[in-house]
C-alpha positions in Angstrom: -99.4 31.9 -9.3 -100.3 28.3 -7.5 -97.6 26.0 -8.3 -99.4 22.9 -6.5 -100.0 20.8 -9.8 -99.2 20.4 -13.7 -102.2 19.3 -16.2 -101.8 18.3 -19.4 -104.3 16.8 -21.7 -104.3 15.5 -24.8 -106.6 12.6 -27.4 -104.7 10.0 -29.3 -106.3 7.9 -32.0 -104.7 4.9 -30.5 -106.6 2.5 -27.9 -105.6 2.9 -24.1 -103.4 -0.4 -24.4 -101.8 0.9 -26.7 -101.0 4.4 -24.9 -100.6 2.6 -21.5 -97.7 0.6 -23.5 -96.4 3.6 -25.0 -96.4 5.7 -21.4 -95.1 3.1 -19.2 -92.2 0.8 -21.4 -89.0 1.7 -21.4 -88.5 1.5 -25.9 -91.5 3.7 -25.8 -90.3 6.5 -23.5 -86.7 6.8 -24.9 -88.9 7.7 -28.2 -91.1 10.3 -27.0 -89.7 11.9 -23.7 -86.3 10.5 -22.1 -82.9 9.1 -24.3 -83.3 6.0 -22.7 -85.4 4.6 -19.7 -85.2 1.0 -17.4 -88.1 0.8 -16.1 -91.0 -1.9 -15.4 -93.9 -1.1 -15.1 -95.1 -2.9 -11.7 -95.9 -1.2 -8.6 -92.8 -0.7 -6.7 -90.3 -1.4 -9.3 -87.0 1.2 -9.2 -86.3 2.5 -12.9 -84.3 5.4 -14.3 -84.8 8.2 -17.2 -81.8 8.7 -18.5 -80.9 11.8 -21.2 -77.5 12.1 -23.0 -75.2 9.8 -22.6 -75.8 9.6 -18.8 -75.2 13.3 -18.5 -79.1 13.6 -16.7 -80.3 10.4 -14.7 -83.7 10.7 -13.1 -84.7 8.2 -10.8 -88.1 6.9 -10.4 -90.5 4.1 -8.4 -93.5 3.5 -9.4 -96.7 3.7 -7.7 -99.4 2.6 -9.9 -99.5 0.1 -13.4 -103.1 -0.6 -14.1 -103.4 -1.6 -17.7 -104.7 0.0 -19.4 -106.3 2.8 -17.7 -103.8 4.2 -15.1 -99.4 4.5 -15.0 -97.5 6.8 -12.4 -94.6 6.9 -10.6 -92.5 9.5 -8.4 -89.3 11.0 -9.5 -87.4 14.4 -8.5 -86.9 12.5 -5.1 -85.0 14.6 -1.8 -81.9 13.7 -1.7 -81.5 11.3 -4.5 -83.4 9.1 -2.1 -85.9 7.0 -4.1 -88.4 5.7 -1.3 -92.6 6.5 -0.6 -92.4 9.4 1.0 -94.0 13.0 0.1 -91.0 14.9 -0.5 -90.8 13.5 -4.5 -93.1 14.4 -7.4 -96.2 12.1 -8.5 -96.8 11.6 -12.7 -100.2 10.0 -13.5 -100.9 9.4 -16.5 -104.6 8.6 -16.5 -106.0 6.9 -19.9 -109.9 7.0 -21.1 -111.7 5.6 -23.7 -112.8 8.4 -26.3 -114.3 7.6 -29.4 -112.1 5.6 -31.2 -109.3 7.0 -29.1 -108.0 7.7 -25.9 -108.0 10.4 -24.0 -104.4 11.0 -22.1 -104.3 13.4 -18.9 -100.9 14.2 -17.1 -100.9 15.1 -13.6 -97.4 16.1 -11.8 -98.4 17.0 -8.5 -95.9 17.4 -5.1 -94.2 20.6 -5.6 -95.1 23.1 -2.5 -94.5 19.3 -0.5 -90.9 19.4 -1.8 -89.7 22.3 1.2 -88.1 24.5 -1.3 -87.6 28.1 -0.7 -90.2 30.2 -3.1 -87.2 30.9 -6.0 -86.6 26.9 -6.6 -90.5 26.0 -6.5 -91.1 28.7 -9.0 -87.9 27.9 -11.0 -88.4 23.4 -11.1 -92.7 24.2 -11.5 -92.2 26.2 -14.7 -89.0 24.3 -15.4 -91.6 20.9 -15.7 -94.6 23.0 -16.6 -92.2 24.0 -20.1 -91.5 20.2 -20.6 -94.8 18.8 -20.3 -95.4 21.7 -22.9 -92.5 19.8 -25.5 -93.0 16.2 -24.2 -96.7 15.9 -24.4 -97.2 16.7 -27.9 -94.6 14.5 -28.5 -96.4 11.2 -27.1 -99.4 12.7 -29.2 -97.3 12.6 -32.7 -95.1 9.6 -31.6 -98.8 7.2 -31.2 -99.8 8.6 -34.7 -96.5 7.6 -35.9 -97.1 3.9 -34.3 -100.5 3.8 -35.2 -100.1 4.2 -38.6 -97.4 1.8 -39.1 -98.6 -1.4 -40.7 
């Protein structure tokens, strides 16, 4: 199996400023993905995920904010050592027009650049591979729920 990159896809009947919103601020990922999240969304800016009552912190930096089309950041750094380099993971989330909708695609690319023997690649790629599984249909039925909120 290549574990070189995740890809998840998914349409949302919600507009891409809407989804950008929803993928990149922190009261929108604490209600799809992570318990809580400080982030903002500008190029460079340090944030955390955060799950349980601080039990699981994830720092992240992120790369890219173009509204409404384009969010990532890195996370899953070496070290706990949040800087530019290639030994973190990249998430892009990549947002397209589609019919009335938008069209969401995931991309969590970085692992073989990590250095980690063969066991913890194959262990943290299907460890991520299994949440993008649970978290991305859960940014799909969160936007319904927003959208179709008065």
């Amino acid at each position: 199996m290549e574990y070189g990159s995740i890809e998840r896809e998914i349409y949302v009947d919600a507009s891409p400023e809407v989804a950008f919103e929803v993928v990149s601020s922190p009261e929108h990922i604490s209600e799809w993905w992570s318990d809580d999240a400080e982030i903002d969304a500008t190029p460079g800016a340090v944030g955390e995920l955060i799950w349980g009552d601080r039990a699981e912190v994830a720092r992240i930096k992120v790369v890219d904010a173009e509204p409404p089309r384009l969010f990532s950041f890195r996370w899953c750094h070496a070290d706990g050592k949040v800087d530019d380099s290639a030994d973190s993971l990249l998430v892009t989330f990549e947002l397209t027009p589609s019919g009335s909708g938008t069209r969401i695609r995931l991309t969590e690319t970085g692992f073989r650049e990590m250095g980690w023997e063969a066991a913890k690649l194959e262990e943290l790629y299907r460890e991520h591979s299994t949440g993008w599984d649970t978290f991305v249909p859960r940014l799909g039925e969160y936007l319904a729920r927003l959208v179709a909120t008065p």
